[in-house]
C-alpha positions in Angstrom: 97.6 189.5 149.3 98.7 192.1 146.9 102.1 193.0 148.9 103.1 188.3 148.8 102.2 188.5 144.8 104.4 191.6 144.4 106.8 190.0 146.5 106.7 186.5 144.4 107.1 188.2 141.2 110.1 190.0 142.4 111.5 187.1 143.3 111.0 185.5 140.1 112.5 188.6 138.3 116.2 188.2 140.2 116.0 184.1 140.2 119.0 183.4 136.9 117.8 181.4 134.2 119.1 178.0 134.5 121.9 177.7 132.1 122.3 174.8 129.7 124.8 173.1 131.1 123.3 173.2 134.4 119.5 171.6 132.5 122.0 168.7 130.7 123.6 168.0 134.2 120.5 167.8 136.2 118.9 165.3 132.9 121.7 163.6 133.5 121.6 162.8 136.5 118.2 162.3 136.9 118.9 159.3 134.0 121.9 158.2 136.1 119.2 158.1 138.9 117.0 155.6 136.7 119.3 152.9 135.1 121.3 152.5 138.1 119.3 149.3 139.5 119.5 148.0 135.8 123.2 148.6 135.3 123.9 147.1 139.1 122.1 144.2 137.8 124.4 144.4 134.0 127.8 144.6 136.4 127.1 141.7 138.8 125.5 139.3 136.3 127.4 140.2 132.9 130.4 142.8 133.4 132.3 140.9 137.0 131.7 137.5 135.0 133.2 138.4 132.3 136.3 140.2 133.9 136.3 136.8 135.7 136.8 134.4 132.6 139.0 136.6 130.8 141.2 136.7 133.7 141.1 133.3 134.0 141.9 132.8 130.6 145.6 133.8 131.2 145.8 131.3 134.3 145.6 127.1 134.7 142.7 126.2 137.1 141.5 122.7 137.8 139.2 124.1 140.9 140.9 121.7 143.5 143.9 123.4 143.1 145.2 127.4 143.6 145.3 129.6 140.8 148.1 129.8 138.8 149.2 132.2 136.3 149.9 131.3 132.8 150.5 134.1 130.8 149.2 133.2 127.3 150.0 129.5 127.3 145.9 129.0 126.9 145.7 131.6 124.2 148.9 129.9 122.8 147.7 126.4 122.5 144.3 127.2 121.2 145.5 129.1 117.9 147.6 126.5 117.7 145.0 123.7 118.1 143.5 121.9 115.2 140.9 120.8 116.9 139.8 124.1 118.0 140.8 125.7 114.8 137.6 123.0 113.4 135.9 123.4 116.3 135.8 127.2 114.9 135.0 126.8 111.1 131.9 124.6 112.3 130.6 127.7 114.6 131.1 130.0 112.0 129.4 127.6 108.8 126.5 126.8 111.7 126.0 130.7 112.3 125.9 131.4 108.5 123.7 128.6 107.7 121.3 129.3 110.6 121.4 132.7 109.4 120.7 131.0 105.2 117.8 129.3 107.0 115.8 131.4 109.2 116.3 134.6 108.1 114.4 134.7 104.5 111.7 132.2 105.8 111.3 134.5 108.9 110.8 137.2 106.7 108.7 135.8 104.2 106.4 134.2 107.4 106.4 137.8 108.9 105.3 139.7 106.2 102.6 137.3 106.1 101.4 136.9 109.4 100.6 141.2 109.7 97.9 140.3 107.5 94.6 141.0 108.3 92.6 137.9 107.9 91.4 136.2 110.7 93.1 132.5 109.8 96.2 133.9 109.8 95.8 134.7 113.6 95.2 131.3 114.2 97.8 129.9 112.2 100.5 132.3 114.1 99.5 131.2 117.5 99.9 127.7 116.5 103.2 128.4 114.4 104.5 129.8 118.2 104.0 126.6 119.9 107.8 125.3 119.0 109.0 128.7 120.8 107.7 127.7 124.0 108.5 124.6 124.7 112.1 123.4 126.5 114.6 122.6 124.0 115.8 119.7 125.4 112.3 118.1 125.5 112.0 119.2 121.4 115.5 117.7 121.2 114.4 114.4 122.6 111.6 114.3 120.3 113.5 115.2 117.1 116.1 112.6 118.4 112.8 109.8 118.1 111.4 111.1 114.7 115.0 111.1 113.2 115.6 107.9 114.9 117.6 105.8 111.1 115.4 102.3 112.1 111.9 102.9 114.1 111.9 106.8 114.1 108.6 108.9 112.9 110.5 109.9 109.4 111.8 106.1 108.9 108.1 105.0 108.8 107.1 107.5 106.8 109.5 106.8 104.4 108.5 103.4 104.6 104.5 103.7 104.3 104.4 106.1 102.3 107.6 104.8 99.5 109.5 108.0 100.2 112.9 105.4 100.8 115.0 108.6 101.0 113.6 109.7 104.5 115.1 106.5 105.9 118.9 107.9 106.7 120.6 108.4 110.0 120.1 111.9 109.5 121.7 112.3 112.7 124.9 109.7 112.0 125.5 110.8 108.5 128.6 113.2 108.2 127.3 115.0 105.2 124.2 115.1 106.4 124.3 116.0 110.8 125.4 119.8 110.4 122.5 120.4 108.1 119.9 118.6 110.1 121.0 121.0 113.1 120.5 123.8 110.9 117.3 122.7 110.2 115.9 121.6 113.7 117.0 125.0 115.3 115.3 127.4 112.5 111.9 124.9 112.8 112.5 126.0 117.2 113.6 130.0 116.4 111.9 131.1 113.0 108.4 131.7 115.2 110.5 134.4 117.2 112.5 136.2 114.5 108.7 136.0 112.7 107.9 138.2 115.0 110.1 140.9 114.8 109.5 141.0 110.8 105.7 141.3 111.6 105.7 144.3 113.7 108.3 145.6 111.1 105.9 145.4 108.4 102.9 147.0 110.4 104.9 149.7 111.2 105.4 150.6 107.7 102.8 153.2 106.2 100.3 152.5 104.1 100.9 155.9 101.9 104.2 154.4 100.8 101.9 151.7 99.4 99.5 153.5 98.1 101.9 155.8 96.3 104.1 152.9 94.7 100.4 151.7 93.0 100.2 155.4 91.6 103.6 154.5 90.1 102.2 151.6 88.7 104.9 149.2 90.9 103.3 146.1 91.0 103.5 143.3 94.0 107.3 142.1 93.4 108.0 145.8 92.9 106.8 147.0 95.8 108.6 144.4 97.6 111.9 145.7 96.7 111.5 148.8 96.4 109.0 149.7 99.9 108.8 146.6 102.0 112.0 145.7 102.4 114.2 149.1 102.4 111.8 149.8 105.3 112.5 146.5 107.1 116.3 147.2 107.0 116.5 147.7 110.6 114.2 144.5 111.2 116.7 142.4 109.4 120.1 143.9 110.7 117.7 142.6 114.6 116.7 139.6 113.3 120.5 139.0 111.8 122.5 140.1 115.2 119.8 137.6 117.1 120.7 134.7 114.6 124.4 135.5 114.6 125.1 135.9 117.6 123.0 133.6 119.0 124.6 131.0 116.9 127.5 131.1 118.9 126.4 129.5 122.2 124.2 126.9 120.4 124.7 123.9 123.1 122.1 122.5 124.3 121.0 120.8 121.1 124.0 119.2 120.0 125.0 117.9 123.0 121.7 115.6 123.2 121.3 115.0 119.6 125.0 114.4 118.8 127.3 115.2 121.3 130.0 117.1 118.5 129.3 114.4 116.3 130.0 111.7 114.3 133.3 112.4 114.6 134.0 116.5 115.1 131.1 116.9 112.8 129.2 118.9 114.5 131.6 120.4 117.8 131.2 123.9 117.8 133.5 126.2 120.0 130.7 125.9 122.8 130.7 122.5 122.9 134.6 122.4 123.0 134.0 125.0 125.9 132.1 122.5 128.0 134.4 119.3 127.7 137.7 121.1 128.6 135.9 122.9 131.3 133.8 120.4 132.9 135.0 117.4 131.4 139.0 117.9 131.9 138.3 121.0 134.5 140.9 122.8 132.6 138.9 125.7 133.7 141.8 128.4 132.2 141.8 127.1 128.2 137.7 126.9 128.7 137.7 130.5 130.1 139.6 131.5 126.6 137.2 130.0 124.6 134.8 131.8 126.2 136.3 134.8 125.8 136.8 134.2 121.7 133.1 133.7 121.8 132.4 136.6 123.3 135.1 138.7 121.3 133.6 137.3 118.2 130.0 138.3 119.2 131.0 141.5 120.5 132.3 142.0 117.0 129.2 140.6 114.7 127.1 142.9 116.9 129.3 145.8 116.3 129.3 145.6 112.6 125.8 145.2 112.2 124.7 147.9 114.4 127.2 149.9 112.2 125.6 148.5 108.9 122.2 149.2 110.1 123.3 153.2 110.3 122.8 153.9 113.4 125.2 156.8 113.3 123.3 158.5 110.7 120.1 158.1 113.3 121.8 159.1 115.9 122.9 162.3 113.7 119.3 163.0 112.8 118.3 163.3 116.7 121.5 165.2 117.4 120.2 167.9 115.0 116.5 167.8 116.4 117.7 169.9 119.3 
């Protein structure tokens, strides 16, 4: 027994240390090991579809017919376009207005909700119930309450003398953009609430405690402690609005189909009459790719606003 534990520890004398390099290549490719599934799944669901439409953005395809190369003849025509050029403004004045909308009430309903109190609980699992239900089904319904003669809202105006509910909310130029707005942060507030509660629980309760030494009252500590430390909560919440804004569909298609007029036709909207509409499959696939360029881009900036080089700094120095 003596003469194997003399022999072990002799062996563990002559084995080289493992070098640095060698530790960083063996983490590495025991994290290569890990995401591989994931990233398979990222390449054949996001990455080959993507290579896909901008590739066909440079050719004319109507899906009966071959392939044909176009060069930039799509890209061409839609900077050229008026009706895309609108189509564009409208995307970007529905992003920044969703963002207007949502963000501030989000916050304001976060900070809230990471309360203690037992009702607010309650009131959070009702305020979720708009999240989980289909969109189409809440657009439908919004379409019957904002319904200008025998909708919900018409009545109400009507009952309860309140004549200015009784528009065509839905019809009205001025008014259809705005009513969008609305209806999508009453479906996606509840989720971006979400993000700003756990942002506030996470924040200690010392910083709290040593703003009232300070004397900082409510407002104060507000600006000066709550929302410095929900910074990277809002550049989240903001990417998610942004972003998201972008391939809003669904809902203006069944409440008002890009209108009245061009009102409310958004570069996703556009997307899906030149592509499934006119099967001009080439022009659709560069609109898709402006989209994604543009989100690619949003994302980018924030995620640069939000510091995250000067985080990634701090763990560079940890070892």
């Amino acid at each position: 027994m003596e003469a194997s534990q003399a022999v072990l520890r002799r062996n563990e004398v002559n084995v080289p240390p493992m070098s640095k390099t060698t530790a960083r290549r063996r983490t590495f490719a025991a994290d290569l090991a890990g995401i591989s599934p994931t990233m398979a799944l990222y390449a054949a669901f996001i990455i080959v579809p993507t290579v896909f439409a901008l590739f066909l953005s440079f050719t004319n395809w109507n899906v009966d017919g071959p392939i044909k190369w176009a060069g930039f003849a799509n890209w061409s025509e839609f900077f050229s376009d008026p009706v895309s050029y609108h189509s564009l403004l409208v995307t970007v004045e529905l992003a920044a207005f969703s963002w207007l909308a949502q963000t501030p009430v989000a916050m304001a309903l976060g900070i809230f909700i990471a309360g203690t109190q037992r009702y607010r609980a309650v009131y959070a699992a009702l305020y979720l119930v708009p999240l989980l239900l289909s969109t189409a089904g809440l657009s439908l319904m919004w379409e019957d309450v904002l319904f200008p003669q025998y909708g919900g809202l018409a009545w109400l105006g009507i009952h309860a003398h309140m004549h200015f509910l009784s528009r065509d909310w839905l019809g009205s130029t001025h008014l259809a953009l705005y009513t969008i707005v609305v209806i999508i942060a009453w479906q996606f507030v509840p989720f971006h609430t979400l993000i700003f509660q756990a942002g506030r629980r996470a924040i200690p309760a010392e910083l709290y405690d040593a703003a009232s030494v300070d004397g900082a009252n409510m407002r104060q500590s507000f600006w000066h402690v709550t929302l410095p430390q929900l910074r990277y909560s809002i550049v989240t919440s903001s990417t998610l609005v942004l972003v998201g804004s972008l391939t809003y569909f669904d809902i203006i298609y069944i409440l008002t189909s890009g209108g009245p007029g061009n009102t409310t036709r958004v570069l996703a909207m556009d997307m899906y009459n030149i592509g499934f509409n006119q099967t001009e499959f080439g022009y659709a696939s560069a609109i898709a790719t402006v989209l994604g360029l543009i989100g690619i881009l949003l994302a980018i900036f924030l995620v640069r606003l939000s510091g995250f080089g000067a985080m990634e700094g701090t763990q560079e120095g940890m070892w």
